[in-house]
Structures are given as structure tokens and as C-alpha cells.
C-alpha positions as CSV (number, residue, x, y, z in Angstrom):
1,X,14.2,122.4,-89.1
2,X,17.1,123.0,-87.3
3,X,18.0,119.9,-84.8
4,X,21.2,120.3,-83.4
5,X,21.4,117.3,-81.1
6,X,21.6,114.3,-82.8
7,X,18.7,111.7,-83.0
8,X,18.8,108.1,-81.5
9,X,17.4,105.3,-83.1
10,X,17.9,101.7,-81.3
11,X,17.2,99.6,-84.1
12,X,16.1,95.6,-84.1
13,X,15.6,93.7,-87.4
14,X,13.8,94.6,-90.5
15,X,13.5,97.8,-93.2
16,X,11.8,100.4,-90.8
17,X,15.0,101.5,-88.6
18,X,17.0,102.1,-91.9
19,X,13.9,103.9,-93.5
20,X,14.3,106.6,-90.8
21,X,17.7,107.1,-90.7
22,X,17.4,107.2,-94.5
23,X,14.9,110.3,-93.8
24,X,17.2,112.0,-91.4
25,X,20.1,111.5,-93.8
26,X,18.4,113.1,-96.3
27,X,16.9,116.1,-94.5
28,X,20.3,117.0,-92.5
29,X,19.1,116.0,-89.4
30,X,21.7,114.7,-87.0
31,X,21.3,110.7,-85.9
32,X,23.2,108.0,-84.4
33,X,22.1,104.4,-84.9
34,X,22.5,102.5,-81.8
35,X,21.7,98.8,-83.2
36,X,20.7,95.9,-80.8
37,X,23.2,93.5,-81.1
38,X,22.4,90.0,-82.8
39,X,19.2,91.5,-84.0
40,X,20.5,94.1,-86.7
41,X,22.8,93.8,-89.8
42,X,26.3,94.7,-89.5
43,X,26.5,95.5,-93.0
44,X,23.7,98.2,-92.9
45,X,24.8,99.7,-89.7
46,X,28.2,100.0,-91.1
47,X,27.3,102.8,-93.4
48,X,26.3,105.6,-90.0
49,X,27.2,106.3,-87.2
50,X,26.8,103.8,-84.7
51,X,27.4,102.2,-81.3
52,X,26.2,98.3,-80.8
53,X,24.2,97.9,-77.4
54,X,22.9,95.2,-75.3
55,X,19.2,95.6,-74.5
56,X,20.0,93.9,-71.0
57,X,22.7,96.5,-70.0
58,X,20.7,99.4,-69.4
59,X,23.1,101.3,-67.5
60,X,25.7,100.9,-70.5
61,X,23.3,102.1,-73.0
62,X,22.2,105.5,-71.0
63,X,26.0,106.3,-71.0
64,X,26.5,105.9,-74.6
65,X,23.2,108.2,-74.8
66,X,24.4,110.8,-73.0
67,X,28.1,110.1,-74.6
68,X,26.5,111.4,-77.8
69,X,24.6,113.9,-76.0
70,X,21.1,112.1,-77.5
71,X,18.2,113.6,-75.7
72,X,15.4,112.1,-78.2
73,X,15.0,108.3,-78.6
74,X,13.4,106.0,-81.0
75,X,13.2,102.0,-81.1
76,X,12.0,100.7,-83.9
77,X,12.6,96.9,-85.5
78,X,11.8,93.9,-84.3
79,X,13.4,91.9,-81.8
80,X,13.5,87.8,-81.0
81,X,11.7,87.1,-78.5
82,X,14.5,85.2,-76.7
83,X,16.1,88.5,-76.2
84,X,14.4,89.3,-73.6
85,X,15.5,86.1,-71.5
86,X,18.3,87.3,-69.1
């Protein structure tokens, strides 16, 4: 497989976001974490490539998308609930 563009993966709490990037890592594939801040560990997403990201500003998040010229997406983790209250 030969992915040139790297991957997104907005990640929340818990094992499944790492488990992925742990995947890509291994295969070669090209990713870029893109952790929802408050909800992931710092110490984890320390280790890759990253850029922190408030699920409330939308506009801010496309840019650093396209910034890293991300053109396929994945959320995975879980979130709070109060998150989602703007």
C-alpha cells in the first residue's frame, strides 16, 4: 500500500486512537494525530506527530487539515459529554 498523504486521526480518550496509529506506524503509512484537547493524554500524543484541536472550532481544525494536506479522517475515542456544551 502506497499512501502518500498522511492519515488523520482526531483522537478522544481511551486505547483505540493509539491502537491505530500504532498500525499505521508499523505499516509505513503516513498519520498525524490530531488529539481533542482535555480529552487525550499529552504523554501519548507526545510520541507522533500532532496538532491539539478544539472540537468547537471547526473552522481552525479544517485549516490544520488542509495544513497537513489530510484528505482522509478518522475520530475515534471517547469524549465527555460536557464537551459538547458551547
Amino acid at each position: 500500500m502506497n499512501i502518500k498523504k498522511p492519515i488523520g486521526i482526531v483522537m478522544g480518550q481511551g486505547a483505540l486512537p493509539m491502537l491505530l496509529a500504532n498500525h499505521l506506524k508499523k505499516n509505513n503509512i503516513p498519520f498525524v494525530l490530531f488529539p481533542i484537547e482535555g480529552q487525550a493524554s499529552q504523554e501519548v500524543v507526545s510520541k507522533h506527530l500532532h496538532e491539539w484541536i478544539l472540537l468547537t472550532r471547526v473552522k481552525e481544525t479544517i485549516r490544520l487539515l488542509q495544513g497537513w494536506d489530510v484528505n482522509t479522517l478518522v475520530l475515534l475515542g471517547m469524549c465527555d459529554a460536557l464537551l459538547w456544551v458551547f
